[in-house]
VOVEX-479794 format. One record per residue: x, y, z of N, C-alpha, C, O, CB in turn. Coordinates in steps of 0.2 Angstrom, whole numbers, padded with zeros to 4 digits, always signed. Each point is the difference from the previous one (the first is absolute). Glycine has a CB too. Layout:
BEGIN
XYZXYZXYZXYZXYZ;...
END
This chain:
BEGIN
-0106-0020+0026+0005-0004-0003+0002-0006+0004+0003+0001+0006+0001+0010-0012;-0004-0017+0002+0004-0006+0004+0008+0000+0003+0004-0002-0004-0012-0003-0004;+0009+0006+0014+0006-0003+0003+0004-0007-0005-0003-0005-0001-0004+0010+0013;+0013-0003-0013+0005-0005-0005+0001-0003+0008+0003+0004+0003+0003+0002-0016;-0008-0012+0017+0002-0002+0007+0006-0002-0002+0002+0000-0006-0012-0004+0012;+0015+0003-0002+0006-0003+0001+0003+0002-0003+0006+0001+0003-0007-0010+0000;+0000+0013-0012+0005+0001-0003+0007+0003-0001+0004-0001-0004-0013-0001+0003;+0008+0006+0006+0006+0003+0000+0002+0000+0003+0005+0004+0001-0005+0000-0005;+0000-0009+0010+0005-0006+0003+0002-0005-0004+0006-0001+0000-0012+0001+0009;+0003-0003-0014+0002-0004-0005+0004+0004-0004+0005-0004-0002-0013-0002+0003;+0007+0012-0003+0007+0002-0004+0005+0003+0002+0004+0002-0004-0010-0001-0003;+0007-0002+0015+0008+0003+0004+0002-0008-0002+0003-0001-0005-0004+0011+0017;-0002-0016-0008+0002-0006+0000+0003-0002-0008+0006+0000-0001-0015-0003+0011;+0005+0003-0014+0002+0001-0004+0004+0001-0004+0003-0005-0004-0009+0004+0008;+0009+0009-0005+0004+0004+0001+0005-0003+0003+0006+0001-0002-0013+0007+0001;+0007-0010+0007+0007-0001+0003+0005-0007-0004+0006-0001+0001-0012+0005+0013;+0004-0007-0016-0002-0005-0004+0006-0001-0005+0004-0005+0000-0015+0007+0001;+0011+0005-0004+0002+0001-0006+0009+0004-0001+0002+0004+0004-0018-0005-0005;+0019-0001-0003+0004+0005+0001+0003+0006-0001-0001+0002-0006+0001-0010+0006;+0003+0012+0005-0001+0006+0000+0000+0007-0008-0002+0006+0001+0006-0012+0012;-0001+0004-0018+0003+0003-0004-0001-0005-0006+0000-0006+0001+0006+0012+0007;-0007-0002-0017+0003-0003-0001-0005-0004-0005-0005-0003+0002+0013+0006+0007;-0007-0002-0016-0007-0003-0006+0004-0007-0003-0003-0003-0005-0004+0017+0000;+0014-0016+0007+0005-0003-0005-0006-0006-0001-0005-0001+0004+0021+0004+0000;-0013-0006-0012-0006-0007+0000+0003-0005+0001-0001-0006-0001-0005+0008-0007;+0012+0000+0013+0006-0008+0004-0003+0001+0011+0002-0004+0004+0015+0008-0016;-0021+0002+0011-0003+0000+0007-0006-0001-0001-0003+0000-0006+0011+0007+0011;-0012-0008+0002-0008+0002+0001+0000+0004-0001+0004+0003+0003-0007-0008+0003;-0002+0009-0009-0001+0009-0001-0004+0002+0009-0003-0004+0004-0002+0006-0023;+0008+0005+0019-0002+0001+0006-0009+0005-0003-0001+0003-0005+0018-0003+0013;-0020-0002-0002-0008+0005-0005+0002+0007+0003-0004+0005-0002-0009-0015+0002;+0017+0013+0005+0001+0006+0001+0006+0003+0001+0004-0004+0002-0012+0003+0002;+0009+0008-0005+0008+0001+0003+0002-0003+0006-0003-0005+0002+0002+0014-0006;+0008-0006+0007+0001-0003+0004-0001+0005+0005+0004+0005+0000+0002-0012-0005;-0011+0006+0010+0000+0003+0007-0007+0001+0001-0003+0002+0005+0014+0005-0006;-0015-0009-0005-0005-0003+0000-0005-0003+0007-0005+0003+0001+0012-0004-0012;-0005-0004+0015-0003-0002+0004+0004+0002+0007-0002-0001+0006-0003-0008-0014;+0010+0012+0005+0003+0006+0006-0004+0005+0002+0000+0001+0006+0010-0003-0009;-0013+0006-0002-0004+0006+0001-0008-0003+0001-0004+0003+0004+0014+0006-0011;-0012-0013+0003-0007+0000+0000-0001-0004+0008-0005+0001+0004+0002-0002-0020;+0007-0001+0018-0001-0004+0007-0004+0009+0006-0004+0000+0004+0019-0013-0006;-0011+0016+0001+0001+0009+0002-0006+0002-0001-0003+0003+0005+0016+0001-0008;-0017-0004-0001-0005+0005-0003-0005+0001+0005-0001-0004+0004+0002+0001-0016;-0004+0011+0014-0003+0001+0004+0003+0000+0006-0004+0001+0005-0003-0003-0012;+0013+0000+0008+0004+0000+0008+0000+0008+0000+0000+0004-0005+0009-0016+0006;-0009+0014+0006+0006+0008+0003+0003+0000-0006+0000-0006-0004+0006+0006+0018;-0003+0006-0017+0005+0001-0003+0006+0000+0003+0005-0001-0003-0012+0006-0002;+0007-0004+0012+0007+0001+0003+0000-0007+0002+0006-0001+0002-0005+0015+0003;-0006-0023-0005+0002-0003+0003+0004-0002-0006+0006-0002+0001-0014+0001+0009;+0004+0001-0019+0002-0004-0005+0008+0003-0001+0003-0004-0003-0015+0001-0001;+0014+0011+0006+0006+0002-0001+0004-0007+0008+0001-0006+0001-0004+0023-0008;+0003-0016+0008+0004-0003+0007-0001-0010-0003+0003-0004+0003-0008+0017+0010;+0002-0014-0017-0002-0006-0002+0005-0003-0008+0002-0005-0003-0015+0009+0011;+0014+0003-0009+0004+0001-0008+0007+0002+0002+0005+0002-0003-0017+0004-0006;+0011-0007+0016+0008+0005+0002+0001+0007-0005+0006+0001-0003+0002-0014+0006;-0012+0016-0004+0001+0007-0004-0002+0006+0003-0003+0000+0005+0002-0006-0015;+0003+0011+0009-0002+0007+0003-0002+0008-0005+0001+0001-0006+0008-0009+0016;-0012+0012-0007-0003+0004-0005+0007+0002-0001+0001+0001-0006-0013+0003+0009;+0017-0003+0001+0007+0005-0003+0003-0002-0005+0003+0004-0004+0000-0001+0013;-0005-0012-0009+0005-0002-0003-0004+0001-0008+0004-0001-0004+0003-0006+0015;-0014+0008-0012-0004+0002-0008-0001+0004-0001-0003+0004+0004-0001-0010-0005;+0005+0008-0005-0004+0005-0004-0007+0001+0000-0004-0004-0001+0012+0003-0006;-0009+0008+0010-0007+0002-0001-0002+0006+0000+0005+0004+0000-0006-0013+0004;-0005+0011-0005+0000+0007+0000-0005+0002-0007-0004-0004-0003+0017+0005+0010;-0013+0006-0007-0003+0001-0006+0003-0004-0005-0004-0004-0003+0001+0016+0006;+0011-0013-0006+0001-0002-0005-0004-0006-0001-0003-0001-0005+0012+0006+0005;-0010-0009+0005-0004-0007+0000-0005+0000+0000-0003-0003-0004+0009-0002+0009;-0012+0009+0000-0006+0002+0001-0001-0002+0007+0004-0002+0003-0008-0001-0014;-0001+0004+0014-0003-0001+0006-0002-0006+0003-0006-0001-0001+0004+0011-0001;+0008-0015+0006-0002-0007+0001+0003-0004-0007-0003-0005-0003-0008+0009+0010;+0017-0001-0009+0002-0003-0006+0010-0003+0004+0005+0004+0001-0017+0006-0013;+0013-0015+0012+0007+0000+0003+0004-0005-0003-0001-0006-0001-0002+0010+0011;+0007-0001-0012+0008-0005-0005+0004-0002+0003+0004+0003+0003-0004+0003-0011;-0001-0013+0007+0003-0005+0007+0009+0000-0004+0004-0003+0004-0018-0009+0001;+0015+0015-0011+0006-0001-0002+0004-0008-0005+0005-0001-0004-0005+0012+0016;-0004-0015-0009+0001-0007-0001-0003+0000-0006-0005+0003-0003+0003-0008+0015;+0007+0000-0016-0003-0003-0006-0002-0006-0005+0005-0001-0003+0000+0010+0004;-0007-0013-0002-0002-0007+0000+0001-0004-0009+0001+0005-0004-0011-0002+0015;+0010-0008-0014+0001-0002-0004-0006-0005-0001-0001-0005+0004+0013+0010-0003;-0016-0003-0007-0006-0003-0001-0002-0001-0007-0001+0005-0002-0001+0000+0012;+0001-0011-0014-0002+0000-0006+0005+0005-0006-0001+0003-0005-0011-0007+0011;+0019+0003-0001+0006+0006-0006+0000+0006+0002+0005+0003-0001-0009-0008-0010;-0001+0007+0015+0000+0007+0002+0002+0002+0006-0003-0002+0005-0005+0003-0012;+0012+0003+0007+0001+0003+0007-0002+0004+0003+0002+0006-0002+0005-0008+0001;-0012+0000+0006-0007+0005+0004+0003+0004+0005+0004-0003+0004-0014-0008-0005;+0008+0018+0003-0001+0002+0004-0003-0002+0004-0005-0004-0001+0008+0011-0003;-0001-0004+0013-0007-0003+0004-0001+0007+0006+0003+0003+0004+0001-0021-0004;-0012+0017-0003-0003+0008+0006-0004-0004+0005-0002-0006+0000+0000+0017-0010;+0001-0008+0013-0007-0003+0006-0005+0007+0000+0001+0005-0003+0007-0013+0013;-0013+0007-0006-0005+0003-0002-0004+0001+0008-0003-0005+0002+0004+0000-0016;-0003+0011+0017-0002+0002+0006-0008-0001+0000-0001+0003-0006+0011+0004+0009;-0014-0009+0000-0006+0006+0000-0002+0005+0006-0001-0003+0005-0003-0004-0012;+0004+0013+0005+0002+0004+0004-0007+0004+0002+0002+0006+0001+0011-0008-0007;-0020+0001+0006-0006+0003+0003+0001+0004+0006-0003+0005+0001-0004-0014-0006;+0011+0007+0008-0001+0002+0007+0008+0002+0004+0003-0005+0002-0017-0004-0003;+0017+0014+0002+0007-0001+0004+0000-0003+0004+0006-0002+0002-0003+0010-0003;-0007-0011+0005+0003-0006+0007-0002-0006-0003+0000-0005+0003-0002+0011+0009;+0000-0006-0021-0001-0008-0003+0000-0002-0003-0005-0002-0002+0002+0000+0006;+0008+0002-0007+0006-0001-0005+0001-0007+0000+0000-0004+0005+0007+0015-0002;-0006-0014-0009-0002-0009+0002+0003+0000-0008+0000+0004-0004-0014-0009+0013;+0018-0001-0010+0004-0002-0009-0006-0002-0004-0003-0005+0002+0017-0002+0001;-0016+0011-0006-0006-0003-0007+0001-0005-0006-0004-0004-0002+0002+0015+0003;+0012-0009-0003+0000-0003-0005+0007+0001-0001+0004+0002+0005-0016-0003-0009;+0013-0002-0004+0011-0001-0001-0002+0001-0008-0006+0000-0003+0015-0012+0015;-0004+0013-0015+0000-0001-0008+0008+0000-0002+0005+0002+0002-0017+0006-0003;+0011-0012-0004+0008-0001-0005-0001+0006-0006-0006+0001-0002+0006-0017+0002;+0005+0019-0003-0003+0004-0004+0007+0000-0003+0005+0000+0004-0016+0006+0002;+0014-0005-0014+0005+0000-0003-0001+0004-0007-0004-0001-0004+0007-0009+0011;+0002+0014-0009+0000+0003-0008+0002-0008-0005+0005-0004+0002+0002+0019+0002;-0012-0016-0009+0005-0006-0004+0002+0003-0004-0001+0006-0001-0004-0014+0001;+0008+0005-0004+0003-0001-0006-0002+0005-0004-0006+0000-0001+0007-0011+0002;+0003+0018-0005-0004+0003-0004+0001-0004-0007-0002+0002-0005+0003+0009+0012;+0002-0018-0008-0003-0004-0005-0006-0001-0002+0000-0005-0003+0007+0001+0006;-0013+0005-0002-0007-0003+0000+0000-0005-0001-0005-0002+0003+0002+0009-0004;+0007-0012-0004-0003-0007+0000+0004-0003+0007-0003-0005+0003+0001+0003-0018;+0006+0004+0017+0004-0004+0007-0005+0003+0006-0003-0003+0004+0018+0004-0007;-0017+0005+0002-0005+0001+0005-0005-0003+0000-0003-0001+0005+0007+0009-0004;-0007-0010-0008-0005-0004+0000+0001-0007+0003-0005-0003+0002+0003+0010-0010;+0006-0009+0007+0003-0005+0001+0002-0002+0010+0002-0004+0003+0002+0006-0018;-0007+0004+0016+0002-0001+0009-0006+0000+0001-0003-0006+0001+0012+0013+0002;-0013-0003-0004-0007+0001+0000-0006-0007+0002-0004-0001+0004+0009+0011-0013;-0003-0014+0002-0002-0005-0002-0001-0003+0006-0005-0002+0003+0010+0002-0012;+0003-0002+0010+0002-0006+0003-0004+0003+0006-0006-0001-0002+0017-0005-0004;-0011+0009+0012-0003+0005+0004-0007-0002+0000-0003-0004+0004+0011+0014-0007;-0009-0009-0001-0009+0001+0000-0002-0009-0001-0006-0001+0002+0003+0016-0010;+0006-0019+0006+0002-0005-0001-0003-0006+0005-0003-0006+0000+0011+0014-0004;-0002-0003+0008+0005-0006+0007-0007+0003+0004-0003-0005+0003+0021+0005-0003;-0020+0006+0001-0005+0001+0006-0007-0005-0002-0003-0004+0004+0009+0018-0001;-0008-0013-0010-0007-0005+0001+0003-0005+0000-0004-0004+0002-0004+0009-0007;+0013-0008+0003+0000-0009+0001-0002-0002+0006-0003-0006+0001+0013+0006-0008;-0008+0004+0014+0001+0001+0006-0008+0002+0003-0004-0003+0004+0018+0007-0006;-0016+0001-0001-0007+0003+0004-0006+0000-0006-0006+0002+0001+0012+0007+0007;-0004-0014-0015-0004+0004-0003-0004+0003-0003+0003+0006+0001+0002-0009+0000;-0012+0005-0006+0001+0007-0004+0000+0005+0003-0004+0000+0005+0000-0004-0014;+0006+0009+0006-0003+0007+0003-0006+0000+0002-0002-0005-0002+0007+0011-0004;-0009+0000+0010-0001-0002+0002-0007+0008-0001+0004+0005-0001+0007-0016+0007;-0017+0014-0006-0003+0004-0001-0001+0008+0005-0005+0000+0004+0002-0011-0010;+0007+0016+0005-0004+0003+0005-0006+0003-0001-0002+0000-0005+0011+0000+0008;-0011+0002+0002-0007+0002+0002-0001+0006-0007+0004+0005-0001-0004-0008+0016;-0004+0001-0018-0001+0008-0005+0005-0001-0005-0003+0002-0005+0000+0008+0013;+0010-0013-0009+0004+0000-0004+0002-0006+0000+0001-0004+0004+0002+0014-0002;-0003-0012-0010+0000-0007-0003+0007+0000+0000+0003+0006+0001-0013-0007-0007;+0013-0004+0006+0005-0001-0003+0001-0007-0005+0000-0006+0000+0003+0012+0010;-0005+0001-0016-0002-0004-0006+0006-0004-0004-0002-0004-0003-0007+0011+0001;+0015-0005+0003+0006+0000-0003+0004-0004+0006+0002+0003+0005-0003+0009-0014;+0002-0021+0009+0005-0002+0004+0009-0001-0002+0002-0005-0003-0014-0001+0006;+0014+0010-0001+0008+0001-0003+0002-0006-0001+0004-0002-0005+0000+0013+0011;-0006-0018+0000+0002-0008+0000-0001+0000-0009+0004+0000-0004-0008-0008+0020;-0003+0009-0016-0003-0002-0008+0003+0002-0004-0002-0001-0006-0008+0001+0008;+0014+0004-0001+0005+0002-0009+0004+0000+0000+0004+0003+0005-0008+0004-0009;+0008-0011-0002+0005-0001-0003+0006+0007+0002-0001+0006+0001-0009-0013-0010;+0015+0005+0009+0007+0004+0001-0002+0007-0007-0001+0006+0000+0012-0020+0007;-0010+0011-0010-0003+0005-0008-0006+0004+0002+0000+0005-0003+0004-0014-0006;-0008+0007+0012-0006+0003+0001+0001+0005+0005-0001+0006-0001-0005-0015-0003;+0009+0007+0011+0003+0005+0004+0004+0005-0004-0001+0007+0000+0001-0015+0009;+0006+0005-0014+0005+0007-0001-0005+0006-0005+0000+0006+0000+0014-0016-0003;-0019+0005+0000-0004+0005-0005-0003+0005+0005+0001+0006+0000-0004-0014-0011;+0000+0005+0015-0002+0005+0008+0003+0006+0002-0004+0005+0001+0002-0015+0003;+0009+0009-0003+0003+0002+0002+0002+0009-0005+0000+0006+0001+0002-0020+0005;-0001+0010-0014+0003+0004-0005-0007+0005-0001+0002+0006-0001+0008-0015-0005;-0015+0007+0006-0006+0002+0000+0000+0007+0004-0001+0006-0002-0004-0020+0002;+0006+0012+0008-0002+0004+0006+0006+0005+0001+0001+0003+0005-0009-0011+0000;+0012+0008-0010+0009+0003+0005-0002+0006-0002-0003+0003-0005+0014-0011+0003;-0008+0011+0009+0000+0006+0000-0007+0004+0001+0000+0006+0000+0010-0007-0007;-0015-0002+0009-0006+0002-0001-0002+0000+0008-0005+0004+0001+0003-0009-0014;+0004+0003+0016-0003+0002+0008-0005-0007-0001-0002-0002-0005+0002+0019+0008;-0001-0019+0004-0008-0003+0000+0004-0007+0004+0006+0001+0002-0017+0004-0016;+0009-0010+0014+0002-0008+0003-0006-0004-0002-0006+0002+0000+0012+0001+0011;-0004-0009-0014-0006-0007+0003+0003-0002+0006+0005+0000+0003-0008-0005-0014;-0003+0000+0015+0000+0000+0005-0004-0008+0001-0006-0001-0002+0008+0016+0005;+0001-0020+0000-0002-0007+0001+0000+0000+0009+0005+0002+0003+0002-0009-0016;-0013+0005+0015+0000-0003+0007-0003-0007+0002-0002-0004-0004+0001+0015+0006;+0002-0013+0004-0001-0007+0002-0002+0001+0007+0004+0004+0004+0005-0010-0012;-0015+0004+0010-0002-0001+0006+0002-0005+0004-0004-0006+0000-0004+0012-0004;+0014-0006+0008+0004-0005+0005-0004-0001+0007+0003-0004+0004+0008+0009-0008;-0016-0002+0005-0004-0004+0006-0002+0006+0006+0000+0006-0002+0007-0020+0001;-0008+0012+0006-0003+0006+0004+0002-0002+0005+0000-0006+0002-0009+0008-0005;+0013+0003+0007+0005+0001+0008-0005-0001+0005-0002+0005+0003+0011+0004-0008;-0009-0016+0007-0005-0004+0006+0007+0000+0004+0004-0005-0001-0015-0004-0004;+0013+0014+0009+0006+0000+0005-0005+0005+0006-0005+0003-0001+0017-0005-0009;-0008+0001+0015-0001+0006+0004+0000+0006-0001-0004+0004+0001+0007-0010+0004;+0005+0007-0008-0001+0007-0002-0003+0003-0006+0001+0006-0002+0006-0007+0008;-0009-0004-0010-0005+0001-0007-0008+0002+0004-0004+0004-0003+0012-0016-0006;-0008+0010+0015-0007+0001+0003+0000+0006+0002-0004+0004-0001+0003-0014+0005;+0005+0012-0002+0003+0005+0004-0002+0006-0001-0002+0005+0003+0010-0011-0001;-0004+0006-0011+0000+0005-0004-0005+0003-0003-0002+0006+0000+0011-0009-0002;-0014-0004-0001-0006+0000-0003-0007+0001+0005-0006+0003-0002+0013-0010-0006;-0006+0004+0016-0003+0004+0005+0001+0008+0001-0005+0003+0002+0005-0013+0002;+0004+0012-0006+0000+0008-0001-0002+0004-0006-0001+0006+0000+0010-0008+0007;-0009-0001-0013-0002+0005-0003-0008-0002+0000-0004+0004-0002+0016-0001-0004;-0014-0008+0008-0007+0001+0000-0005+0004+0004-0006+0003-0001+0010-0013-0001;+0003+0009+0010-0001+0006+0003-0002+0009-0003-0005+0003+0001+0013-0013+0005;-0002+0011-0010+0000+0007-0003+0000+0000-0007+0003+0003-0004+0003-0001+0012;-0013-0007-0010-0004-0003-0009-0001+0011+0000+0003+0003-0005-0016-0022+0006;+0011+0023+0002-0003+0004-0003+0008+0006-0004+0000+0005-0003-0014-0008+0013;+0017-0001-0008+0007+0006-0003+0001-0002-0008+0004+0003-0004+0004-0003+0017;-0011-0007-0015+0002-0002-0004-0005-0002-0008-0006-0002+0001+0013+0000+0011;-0006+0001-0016-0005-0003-0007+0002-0006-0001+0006-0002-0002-0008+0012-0006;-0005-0014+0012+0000-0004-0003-0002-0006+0007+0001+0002+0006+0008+0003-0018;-0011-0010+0011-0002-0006+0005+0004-0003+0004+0002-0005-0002-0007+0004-0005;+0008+0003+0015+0005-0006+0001+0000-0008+0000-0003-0003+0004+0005+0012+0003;+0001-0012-0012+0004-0006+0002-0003-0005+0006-0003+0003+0004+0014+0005-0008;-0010-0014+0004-0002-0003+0006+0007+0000+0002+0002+0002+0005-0013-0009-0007;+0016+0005-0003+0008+0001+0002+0003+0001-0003-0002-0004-0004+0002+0000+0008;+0005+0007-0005+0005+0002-0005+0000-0006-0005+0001-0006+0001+0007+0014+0009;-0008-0005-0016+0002-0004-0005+0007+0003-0003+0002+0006-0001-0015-0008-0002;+0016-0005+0003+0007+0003-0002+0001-0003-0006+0000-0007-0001+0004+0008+0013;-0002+0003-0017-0001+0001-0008+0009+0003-0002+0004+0004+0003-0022+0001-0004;+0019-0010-0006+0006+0001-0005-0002+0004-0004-0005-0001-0003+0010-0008+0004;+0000+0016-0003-0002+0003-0007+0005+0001-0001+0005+0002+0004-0013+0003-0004;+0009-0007-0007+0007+0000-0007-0005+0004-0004-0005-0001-0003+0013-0012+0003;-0001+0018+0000-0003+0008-0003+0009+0000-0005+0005-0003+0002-0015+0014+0013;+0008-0008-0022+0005+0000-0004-0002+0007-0002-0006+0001-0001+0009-0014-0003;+0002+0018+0004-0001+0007+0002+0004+0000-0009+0006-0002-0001-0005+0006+0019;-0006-0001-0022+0004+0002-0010+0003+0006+0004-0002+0004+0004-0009-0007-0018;+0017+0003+0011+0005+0006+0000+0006-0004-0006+0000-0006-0003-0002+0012+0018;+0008+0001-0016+0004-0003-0006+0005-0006+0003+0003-0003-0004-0003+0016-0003;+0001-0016+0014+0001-0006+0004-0004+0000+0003-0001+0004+0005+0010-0004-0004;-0014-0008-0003-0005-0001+0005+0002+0000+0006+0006+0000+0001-0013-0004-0007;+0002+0003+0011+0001+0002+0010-0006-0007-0001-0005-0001-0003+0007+0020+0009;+0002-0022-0001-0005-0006+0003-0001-0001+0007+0005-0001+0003-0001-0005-0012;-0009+0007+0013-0001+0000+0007-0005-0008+0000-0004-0002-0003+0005+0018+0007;+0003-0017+0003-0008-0008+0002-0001+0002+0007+0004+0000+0005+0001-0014-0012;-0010+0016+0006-0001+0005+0009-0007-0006+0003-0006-0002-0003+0008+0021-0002;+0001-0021+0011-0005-0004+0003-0002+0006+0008+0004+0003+0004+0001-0019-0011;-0012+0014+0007-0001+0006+0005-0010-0004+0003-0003-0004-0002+0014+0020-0007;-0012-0012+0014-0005-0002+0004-0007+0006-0003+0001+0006+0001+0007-0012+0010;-0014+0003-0014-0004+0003-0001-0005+0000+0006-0001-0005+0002+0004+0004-0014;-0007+0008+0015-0004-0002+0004-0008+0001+0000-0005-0001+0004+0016+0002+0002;-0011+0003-0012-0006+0002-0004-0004-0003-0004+0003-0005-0002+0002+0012+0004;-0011-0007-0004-0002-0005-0005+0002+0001-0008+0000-0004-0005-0010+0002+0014;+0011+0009-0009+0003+0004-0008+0006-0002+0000+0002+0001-0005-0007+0010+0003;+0009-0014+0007+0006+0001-0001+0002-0008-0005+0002-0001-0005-0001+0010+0017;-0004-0013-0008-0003-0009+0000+0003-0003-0008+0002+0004-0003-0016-0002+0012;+0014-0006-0010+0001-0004-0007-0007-0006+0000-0002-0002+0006+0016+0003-0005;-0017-0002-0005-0004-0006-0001+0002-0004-0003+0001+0001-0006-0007+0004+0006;+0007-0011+0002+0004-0008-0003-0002+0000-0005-0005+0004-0002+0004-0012+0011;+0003+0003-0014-0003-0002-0008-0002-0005+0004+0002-0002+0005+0006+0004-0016;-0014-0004+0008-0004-0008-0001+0004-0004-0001-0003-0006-0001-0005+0010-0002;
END
């Protein structure tokens, strides 16, 4: 797989660019939440250095079984295309002495309106490809359905369609590959320890966006950005 060079140096720069918050059509739309090029700067650091870097601490988040293992609720909450996003972070946790931040995610109940929820959605799936865009394919799983590509009505029917039914669609975007030191670092280890694992290591951590819309009777919207280090894990660009 081709190295994206520089890219994701280009999309912190980028990113910093922009302002933090916020879709109004009287501002510049920002292409990510806010804390965005705060956390993705962190990825693959210590865990305990990106805590000391976030000024935060485990006492001070939720975690545990309720959350999952490597799952922590920073309590902080953001305002983003109308919606007000939780914000989690994300460990990876292979090994107790190496523990390093994988990833962060926004995640929020909308509207049990469905056309208002649809109407978040939209704009959401929207604002990110204008920024990165189209979806993007993963390996084995198409993503035949682009949420950017349908109409607010076409989402609500989505929506009324799947309620209550369990299941998600799911849109990704491949944001580039973590040419950092500690992007090296991480991906020199698991190459190290390929045999614990399915599937090919990475030359480097590919670090990938997924906007997952969870059908329940109030959809659940997560935008989880996180480090892939496997080749199943990976996205394939559109042409």
């Amino acid at each position: 797989m081709k190295r994206l060079k520089t890219l994701f140096t280009c999309i912190l720069l980028g990113a910093m660019l922009l302002p933090a918050t916020g879709c109004a059509n009287t501002e510049p739309k920002a292409a990510h939440p806010d804390g965005y090029v705060e956390y993705s700067a962190l990825l693959a650091h210590d865990w305990s250095a990106a805590l000391d870097a976030l000024n935060l601490s485990e006492d001070e988040m939720m975690s545990g079984g309720r959350l999952g293992k490597g799952v922590w609720d920073t309590g902080k909450q953001v305002e983003y295309c109308g919606a007000d996003l939780g914000v989690r972070l994300y460990t990876w946790t292979n090994e107790p002495d190496y523990v390093v931040f994988q990833g962060f995610s926004y995640q929020t109940f909308l509207s049990s309106d469905l056309h208002e929820a649809a109407q978040v959605i939209s704009t959401i799936a929207k604002q990110i490809t204008e920024a990165q865009g189209n979806a993007n394919d993963y390996k084995g799983l198409r993503d035949i359905t682009r949420i950017a590509d349908m109409s607010v009505e076409e989402i609500e029917e989505l929506l009324k369609k799947n309620q209550n039914r369990g299941g998600s669609k799911v849109n990704a975007w491949a944001l580039g590959f973590l040419d950092t030191q500690e992007g090296q670092k991480l991906q020199n280890w698991v190459k190290e320890n390929s045999q614990r694992y399915r599937g090919e290591p990475l030359d480097l951590p590919q670090f990938i966006l997924k906007m997952t819309v969870h059908f329940a009777e109030t959809p659940y919207l997560e935008l989880k950005y996180e480090l892939a280090s496997l080749d199943h894990q990976g996205l394939i660009a559109q042409q």
